[in-house]
C-alpha positions as CSV (number, residue, x, y, z in Angstrom):
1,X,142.7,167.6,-17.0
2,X,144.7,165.3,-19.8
3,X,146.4,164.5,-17.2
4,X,144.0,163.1,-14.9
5,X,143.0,159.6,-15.6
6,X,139.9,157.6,-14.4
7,X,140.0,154.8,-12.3
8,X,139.7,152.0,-15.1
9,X,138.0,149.6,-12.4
10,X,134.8,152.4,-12.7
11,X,133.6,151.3,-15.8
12,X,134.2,147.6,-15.5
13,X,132.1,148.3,-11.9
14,X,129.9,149.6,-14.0
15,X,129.9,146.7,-16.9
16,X,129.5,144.6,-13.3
17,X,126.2,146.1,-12.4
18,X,124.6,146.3,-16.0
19,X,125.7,142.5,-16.0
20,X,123.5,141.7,-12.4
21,X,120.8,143.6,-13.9
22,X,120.9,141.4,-16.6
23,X,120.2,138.7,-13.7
24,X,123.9,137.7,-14.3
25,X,125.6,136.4,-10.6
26,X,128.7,138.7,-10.3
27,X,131.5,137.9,-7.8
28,X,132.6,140.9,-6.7
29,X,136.6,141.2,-5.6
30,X,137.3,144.7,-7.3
31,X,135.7,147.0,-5.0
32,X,138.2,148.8,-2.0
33,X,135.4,148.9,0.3
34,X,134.7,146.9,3.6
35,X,131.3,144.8,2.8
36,X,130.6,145.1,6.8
37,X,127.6,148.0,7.5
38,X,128.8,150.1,9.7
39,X,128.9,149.6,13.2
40,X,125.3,150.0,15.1
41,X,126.7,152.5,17.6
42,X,127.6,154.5,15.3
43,X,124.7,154.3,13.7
44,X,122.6,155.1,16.6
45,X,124.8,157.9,17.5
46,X,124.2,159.2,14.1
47,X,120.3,158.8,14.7
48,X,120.8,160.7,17.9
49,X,122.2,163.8,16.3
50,X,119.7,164.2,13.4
51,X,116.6,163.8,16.0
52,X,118.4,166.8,18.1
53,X,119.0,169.0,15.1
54,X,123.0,168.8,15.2
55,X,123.2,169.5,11.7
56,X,124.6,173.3,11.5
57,X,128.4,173.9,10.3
58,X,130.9,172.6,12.7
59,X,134.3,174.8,13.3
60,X,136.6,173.7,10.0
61,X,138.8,171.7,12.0
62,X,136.0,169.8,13.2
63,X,134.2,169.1,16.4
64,X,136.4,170.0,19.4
65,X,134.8,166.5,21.0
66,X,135.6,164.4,18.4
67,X,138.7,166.2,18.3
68,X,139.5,165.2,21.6
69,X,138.6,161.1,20.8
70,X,140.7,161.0,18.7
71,X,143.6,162.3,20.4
72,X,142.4,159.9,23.5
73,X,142.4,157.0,20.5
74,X,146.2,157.8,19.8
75,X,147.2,157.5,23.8
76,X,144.9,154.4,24.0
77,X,145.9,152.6,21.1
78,X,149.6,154.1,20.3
79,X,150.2,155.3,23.4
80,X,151.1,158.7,21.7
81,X,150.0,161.8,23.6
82,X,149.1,164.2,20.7
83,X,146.9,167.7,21.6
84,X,143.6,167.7,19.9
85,X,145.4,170.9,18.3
86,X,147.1,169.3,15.6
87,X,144.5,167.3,14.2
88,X,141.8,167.9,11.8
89,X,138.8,166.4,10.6
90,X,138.8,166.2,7.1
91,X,136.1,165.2,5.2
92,X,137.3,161.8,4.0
93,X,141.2,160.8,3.8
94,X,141.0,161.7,0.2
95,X,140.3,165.6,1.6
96,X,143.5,165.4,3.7
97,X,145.6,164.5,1.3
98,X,144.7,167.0,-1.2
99,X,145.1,169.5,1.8
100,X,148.4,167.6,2.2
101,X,149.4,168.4,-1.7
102,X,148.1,171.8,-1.2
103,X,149.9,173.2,1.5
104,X,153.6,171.5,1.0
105,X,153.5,172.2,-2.8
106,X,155.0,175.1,-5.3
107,X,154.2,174.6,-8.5
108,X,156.9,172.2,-9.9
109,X,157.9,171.0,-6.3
110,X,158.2,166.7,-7.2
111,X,156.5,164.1,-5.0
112,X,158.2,160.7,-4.6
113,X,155.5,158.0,-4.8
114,X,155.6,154.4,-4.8
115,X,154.9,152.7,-8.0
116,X,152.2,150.1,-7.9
117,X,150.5,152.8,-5.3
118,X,146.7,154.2,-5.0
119,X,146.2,156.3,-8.8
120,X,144.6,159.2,-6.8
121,X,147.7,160.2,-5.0
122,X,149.7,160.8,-8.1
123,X,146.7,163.1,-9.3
124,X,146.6,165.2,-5.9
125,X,150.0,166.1,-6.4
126,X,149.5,167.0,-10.2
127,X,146.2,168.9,-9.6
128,X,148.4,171.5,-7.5
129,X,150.8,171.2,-10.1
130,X,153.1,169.4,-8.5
131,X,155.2,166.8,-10.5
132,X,154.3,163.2,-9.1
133,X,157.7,160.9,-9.1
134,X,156.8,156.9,-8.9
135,X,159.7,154.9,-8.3
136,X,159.1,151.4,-9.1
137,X,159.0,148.9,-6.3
138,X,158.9,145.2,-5.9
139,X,158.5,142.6,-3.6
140,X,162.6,143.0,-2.8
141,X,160.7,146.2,-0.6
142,X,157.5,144.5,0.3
143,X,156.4,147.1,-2.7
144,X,157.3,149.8,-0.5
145,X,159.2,152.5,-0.8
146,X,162.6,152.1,1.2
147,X,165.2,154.1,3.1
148,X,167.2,153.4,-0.4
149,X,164.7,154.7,-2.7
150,X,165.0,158.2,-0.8
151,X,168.6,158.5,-1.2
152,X,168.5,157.2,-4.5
153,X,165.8,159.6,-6.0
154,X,165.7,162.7,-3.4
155,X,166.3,165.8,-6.1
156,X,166.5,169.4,-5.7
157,X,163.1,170.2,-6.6
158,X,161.6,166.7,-3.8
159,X,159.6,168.7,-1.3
160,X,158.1,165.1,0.1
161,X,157.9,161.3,-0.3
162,X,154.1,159.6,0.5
163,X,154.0,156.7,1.5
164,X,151.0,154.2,3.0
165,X,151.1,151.4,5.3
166,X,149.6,149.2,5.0
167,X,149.4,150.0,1.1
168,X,146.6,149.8,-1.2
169,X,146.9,147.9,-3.5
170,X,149.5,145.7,-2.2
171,X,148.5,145.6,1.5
172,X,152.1,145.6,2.8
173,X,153.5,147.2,5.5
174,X,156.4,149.5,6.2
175,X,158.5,148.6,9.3
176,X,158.6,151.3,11.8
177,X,162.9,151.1,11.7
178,X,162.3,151.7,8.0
179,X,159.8,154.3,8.4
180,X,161.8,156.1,10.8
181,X,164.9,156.1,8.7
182,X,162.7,157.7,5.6
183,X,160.8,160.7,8.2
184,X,165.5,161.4,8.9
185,X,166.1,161.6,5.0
186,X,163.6,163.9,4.3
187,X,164.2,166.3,7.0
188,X,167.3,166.3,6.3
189,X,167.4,167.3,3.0
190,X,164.6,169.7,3.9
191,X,161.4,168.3,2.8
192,X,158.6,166.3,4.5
193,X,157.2,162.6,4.5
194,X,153.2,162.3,4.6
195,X,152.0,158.7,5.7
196,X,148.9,157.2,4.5
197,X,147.6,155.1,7.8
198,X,144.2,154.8,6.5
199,X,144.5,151.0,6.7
200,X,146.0,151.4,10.5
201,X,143.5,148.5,12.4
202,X,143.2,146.4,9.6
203,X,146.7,144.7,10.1
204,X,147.1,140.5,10.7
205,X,150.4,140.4,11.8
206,X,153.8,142.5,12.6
207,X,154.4,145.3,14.8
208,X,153.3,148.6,13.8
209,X,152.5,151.5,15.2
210,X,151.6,155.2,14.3
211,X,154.3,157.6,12.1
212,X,153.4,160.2,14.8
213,X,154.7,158.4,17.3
214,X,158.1,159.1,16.5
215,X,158.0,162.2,14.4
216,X,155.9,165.5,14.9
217,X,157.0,167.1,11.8
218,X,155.4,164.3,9.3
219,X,151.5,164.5,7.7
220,X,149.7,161.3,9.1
221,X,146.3,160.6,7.0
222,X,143.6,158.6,8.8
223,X,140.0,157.8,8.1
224,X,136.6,156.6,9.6
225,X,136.1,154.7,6.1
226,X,138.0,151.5,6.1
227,X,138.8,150.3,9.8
228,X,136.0,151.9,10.8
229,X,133.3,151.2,8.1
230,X,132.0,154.3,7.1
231,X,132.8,155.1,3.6
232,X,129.8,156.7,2.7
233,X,130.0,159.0,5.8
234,X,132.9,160.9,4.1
235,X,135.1,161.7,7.2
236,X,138.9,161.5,7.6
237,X,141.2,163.2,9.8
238,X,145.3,164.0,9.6
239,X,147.8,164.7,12.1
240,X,149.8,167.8,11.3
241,X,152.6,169.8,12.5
242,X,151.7,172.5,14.9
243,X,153.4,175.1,12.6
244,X,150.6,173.5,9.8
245,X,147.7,173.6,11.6
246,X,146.3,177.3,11.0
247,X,147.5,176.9,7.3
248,X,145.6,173.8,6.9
249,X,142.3,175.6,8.5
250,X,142.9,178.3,6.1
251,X,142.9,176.2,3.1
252,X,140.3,173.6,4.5
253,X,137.8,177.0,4.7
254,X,138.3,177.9,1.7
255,X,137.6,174.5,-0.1
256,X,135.1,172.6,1.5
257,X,134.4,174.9,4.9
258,X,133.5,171.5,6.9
259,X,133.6,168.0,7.0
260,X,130.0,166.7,7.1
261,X,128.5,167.5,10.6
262,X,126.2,164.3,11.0
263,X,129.0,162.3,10.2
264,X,131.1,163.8,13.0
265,X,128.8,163.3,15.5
266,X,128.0,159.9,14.5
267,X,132.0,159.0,14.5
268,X,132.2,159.7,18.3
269,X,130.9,156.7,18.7
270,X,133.4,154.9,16.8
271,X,135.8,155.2,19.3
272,X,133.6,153.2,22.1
273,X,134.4,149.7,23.7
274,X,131.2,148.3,22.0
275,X,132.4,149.9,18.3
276,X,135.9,148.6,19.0
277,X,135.2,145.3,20.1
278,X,132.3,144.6,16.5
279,X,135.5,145.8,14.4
280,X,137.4,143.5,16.2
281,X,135.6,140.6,14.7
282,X,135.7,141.7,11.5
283,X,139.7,142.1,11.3
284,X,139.5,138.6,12.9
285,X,137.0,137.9,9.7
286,X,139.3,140.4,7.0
287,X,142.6,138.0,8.4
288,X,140.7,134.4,7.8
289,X,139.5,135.9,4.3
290,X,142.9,136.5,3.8
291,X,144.5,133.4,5.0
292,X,141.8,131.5,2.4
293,X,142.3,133.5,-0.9
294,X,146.4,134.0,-1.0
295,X,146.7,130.4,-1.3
296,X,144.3,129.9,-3.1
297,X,145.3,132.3,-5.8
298,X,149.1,131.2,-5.5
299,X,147.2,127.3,-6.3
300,X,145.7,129.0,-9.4
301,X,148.9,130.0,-11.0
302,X,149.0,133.7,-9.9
303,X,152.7,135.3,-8.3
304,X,152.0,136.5,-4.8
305,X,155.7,136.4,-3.0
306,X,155.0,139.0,-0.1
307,X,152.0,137.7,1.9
308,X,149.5,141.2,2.8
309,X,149.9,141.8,6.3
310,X,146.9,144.4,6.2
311,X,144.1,145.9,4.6
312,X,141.8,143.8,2.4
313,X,143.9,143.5,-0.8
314,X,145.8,140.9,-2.8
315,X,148.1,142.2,-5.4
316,X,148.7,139.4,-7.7
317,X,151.5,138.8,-10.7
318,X,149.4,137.1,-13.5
319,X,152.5,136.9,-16.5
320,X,152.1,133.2,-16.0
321,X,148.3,133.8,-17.3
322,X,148.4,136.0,-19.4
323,X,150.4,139.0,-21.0
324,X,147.3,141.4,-21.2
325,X,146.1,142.2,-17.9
326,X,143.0,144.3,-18.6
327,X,141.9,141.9,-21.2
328,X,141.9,139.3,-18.6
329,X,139.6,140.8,-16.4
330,X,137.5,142.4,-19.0
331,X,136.9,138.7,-20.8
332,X,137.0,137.1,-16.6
333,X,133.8,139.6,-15.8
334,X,131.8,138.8,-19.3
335,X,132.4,135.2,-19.1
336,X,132.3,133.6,-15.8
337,X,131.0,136.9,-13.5
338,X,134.6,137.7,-11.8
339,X,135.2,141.7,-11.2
340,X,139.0,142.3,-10.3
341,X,140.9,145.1,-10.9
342,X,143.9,145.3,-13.7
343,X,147.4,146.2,-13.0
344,X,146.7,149.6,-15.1
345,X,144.6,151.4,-11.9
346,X,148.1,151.2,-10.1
347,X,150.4,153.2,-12.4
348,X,153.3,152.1,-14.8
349,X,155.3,149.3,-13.4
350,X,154.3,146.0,-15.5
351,X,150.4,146.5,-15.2
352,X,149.9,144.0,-17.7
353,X,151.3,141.5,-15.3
354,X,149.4,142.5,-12.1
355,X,146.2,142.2,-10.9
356,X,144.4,142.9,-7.7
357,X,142.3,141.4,-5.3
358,X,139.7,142.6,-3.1
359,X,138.9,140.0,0.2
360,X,136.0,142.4,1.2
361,X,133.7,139.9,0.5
362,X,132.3,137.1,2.3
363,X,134.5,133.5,2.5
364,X,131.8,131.8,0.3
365,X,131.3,134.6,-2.0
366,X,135.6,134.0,-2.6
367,X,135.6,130.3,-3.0
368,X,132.4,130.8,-5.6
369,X,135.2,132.9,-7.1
370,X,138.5,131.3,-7.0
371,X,135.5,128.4,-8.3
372,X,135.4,130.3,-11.3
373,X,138.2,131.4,-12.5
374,X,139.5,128.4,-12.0
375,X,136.9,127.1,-14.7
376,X,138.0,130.3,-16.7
377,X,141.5,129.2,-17.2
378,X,140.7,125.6,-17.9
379,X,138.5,127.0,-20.7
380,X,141.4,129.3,-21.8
């Protein structure tokens, strides 16, 4: 448990809130969440199910319905014909990738992660006791991990690399040549690559396309929380190898026995013209968000040299600001009402140069922010 660290942006949401209830205006650009509601099919869908009564344990693996959508989503979308067999709801992504952990891990067995990545991954791997290995990356690899970075690091005891796309918290993508190349080096030194693809949807520009669509040996995460706008819903799925999928079930039983039913049958919505075309809009909305804040931050002083081509995150070098990260946005939040996250959240690799921005928050809410910090750093 030592070994498991907090998220550090918890308690400076938390300073955030005791702050508004103060009646202090808070800008908020720390939190990972889409500020959209979720989608009003979805919701009504959801409505549907609880007046019916549809609330008693699904199968583990989830709804054989929604099972289906979301193999017809991956012919639709991808066009990647996967059977409803290989894919599980999970409840949230966070869910599959502790199954993930679980099921490709001895303990000992070494994760390759990329460093800046999301601090939860590192601590699935650990809690399984695996040994999490972050390999630092930089904008030279759109803070990815590369083909390179495989060869470099691959040791006897690797059993998998994880990688996202688009990444949290850079909110780069990996190229699907580059991805492709990775899924080779690991099967061929007999281990296994698990994609994040959580942000899949929430991409502004590039070509991209699903890890399963070339691969059916790789773990592919997905979720109903970010694209989708359904965090508190808790639901997630993953594509696994056929080989995986009894194994999973097993372990899936034996931890949480179901994702949450209501939240299944309200997701069978999501995959609807009506729902698709609402989230439309709002990548259209997450893209001009974007297109305002990187340079606006970049006018500001702060080191962004890879643009985010997806998600809703802006992962900023601040060494020309300061040389103390956290105490930047500790004294930003007390003194002009600016929550952003520090480097530290991310993992080892200069976190007292790097912060990061959120963009789930409306355009006015950002320019009120840029606003202020602005002021902050004339003061400073």
């Amino acid at each position: 448990m030592a070994e498991i660290e907090p998220f550090h942006v918890m308690a400076l949401l938390a300073r955030a809130r005791e702050l508004e209830a103060q009646g202090r205006s808070i800008i908020h650009m720390e939190i990972g969440e889409p500020d959209f509601p979720t989608p009003e099919p979805i919701i009504r869908a959801g409505v549907r199910a609880l007046e019916k009564g549809e609330l008693f344990y699904t199968p583990t693996p989830g709804l054989p319905q929604l099972r289906e959508a979301i193999a017809g989503y991956y012919r639709s979308r991808y066009g990647v014909a996967i059977p409803a067999s290989r894919i599980l709801v999970t409840t949230g992504a966070s869910a599959a990738l502790m199954l993930a952990c679980a099921a490709l891990i001895d303990p000992g067995d070494e994760v390759m992660l990329a460093d800046p990545g999301y601090p939860a991954n590192r601590h699935f791997v650990r809690v399984v006791e695996g040994v999490p290995r972050a390999v630092p990356v930089d904008a030279a690899s759109g803070y990815q991990l590369a083909p390179t970075h495989l060869e470099q690091h691959w040791g006897a005891r690797t059993a998998a690399a994880l990688v996202a796309s688009p990444s949290n918290p850079t909110g780069t993508l990996i190229s699907t040549e580059r991805l492709a190349a990775m899924v080779e080096i690991a099967r061929a030194r007999g281990g296994t690559l698990i994609v994040d693809e959580i942000y899949h949807g929430l991409v502004y520009e590039g070509e991209y396309t699903t890890a399963a669509a070339f691969a059916d040996d790789v773990f592919v995460i997905n979720s109903f929380s970010k694209y989708f706008n359904m965090t508190g819903w808790r639901l997630g799925w993953m594509v696994v190898p056929e080989a995986y999928a009894p194994e999973i079930d097993k372990l899936a039983q034996n931890l949480y026995l179901a994702a949450p039913t209501l939240a299944q049958h309200a997701a069978l919505a999501a995959f609807e013209p009506e729902t698709l075309a609402i989230l439309e809009k709002r990548r259209q909305e997450f893209k001009a968000r974007r297109d305002y804040l990187v340079p606006a931050l970049r006018g500001l002083g702060f080191d962004i040299p890879v643009m985010p081509q997806g998600a809703f995150y802006v992962y900023a070098g601040c060494g020309r600001l300061t040389k103390d990260s956290f105490g930047f946005v500790r004294d930003l939040l007390e003194r002009e009402g600016v929550a952003i996250t520090p480097g530290i959240d991310f993992g080892v690799n200069a976190p007292e140069r790097h912060v990061r921005f959120s963009y789930a928050n409306s355009i006015g809410r950002l320019q009120e922010g840029v606003s202020r910090i602005a002021d902050f750093l004339r003061k400073s």
